[in-house]
C-alpha positions in Angstrom: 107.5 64.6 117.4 107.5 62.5 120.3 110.2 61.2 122.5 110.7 58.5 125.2 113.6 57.7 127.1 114.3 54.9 124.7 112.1 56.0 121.3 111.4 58.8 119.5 108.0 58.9 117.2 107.5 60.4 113.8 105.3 61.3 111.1 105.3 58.7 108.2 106.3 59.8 104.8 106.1 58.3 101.6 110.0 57.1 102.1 108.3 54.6 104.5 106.9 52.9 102.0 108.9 49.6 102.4 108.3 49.6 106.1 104.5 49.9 106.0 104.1 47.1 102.7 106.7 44.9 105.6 104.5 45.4 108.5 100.8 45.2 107.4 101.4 42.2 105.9 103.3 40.4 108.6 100.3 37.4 109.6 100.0 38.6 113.0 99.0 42.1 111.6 96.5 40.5 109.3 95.5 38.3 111.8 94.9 40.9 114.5 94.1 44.2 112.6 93.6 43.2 109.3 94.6 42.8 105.6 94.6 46.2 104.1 95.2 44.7 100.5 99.2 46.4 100.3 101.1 44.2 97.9 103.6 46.6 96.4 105.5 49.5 96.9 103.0 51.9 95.1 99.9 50.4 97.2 102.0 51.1 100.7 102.5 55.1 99.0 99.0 55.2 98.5 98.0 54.0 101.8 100.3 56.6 103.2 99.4 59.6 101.4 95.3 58.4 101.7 95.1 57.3 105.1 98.3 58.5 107.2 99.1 61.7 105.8 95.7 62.3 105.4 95.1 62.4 109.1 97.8 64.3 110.0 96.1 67.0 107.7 92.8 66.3 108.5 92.7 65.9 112.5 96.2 67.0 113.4 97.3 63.5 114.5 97.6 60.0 113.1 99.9 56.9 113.1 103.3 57.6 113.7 106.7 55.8 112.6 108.3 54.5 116.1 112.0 54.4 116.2 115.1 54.2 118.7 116.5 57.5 119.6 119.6 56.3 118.3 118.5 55.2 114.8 117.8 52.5 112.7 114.8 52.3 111.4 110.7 52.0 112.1 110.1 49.3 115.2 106.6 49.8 114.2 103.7 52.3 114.4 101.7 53.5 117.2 99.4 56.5 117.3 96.4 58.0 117.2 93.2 57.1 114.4 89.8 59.0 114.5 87.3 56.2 112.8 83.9 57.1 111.8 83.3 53.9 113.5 84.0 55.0 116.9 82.8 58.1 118.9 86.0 58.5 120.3 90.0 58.9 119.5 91.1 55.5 118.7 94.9 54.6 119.6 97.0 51.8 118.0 99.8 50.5 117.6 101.7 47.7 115.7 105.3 46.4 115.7 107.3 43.8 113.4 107.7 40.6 115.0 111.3 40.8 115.0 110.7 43.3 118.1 108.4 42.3 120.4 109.0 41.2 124.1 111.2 44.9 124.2 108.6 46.8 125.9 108.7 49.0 122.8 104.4 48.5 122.4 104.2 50.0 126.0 106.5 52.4 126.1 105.1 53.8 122.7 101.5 53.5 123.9 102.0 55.8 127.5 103.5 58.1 125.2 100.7 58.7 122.8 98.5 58.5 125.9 100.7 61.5 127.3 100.4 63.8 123.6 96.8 62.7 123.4 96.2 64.1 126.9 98.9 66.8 127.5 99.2 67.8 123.8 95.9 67.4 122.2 93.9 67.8 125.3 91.4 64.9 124.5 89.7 63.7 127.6 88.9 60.0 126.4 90.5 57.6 124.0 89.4 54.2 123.5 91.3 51.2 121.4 89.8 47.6 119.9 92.0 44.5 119.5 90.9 41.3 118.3 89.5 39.4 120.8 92.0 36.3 121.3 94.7 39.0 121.2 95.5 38.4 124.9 99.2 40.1 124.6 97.3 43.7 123.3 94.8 43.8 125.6 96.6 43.3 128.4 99.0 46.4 127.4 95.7 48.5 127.0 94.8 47.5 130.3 99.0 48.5 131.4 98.0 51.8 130.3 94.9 52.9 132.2 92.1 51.2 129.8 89.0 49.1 130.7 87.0 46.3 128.8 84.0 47.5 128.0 82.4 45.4 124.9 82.4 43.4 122.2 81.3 44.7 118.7 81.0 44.2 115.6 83.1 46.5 113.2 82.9 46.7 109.4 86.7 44.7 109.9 84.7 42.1 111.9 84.7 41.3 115.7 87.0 43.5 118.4 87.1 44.2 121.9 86.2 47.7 123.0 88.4 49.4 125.5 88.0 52.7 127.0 89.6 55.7 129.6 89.3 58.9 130.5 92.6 60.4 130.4 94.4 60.7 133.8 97.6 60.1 134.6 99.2 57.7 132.1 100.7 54.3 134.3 
């Protein structure tokens, strides 16, 4: 769906279902995001075809798989969620441990930002992170967004970011 000089993003399908039970319970996913409650292969289906495939039908857009061009598997996820939480286009992302400190996050993120803006034609997104999550913020900042907030989600505390969508950085 979406390509990068390095990645390419997908749709996630129901054979992802060992990559998304890996990834939302790695701790620093918990820790950051959350503990959606995944324990076996089944739960991770469900949570694809409920919540990820879902979007995809519902607003046109979602989470998406990230991968290298070349192969090998999901890196991670990074996309696009519309929360009845938030007034706005959400974007996200998440990456196994085993490949952080690649630029893969980044890369990932100004490419959403680009399909949001150029494909979608949305003209804000905003994002939340945990608070003590230094590392995401500052990407979020990398790509163009502002601190505006702290509040209080049904998950618990986040940051609140926002931008109107210019060029991406």
């Amino acid at each position: 769906m979406i390509q990068t000089d390095r990645l390419q993003l997908r749709r996630i399908s129901a054979d992802d279902a060992a990559f998304i039970l890996e990834l939302l319970n790695e701790p620093a996913y918990i820790r950051n995001i959350g503990d959606r409650g995944l324990r076996t292969l089944e739960d991770a289906r469900r949570y694809i075809a409920d919540k990820l495939v879902a979007s995809y039908e519902h607003h046109g857009f979602g989470l998406y798989a990230v991968e290298l061009r070349h192969g090998g598997g999901p890196l991670g996820i990074s996309g696009l969620v519309k929360r009845d939480s938030l007034p706005d286009v959400d974007i996200g992302y998440a990456f196994l441990q085993r490949h952080w400190g690649r630029g893969y996050a980044l890369e990932a993120a100004r490419a959403v930002w680009r399909h949001a803006q150029e494909d979608l034609g949305l003209k804000r997104l905003v994002a939340i992170t945990a608070p003590d999550n230094e590392p995401s913020m500052a990407l979020l900042r990398k790509i163009g967004m502002r601190f505006e907030k702290i509040l209080v989600l049904p998950e618990g505390e986040s940051a609140f970011f926002s931008a109107q969508l210019g060029a991406a950085r």
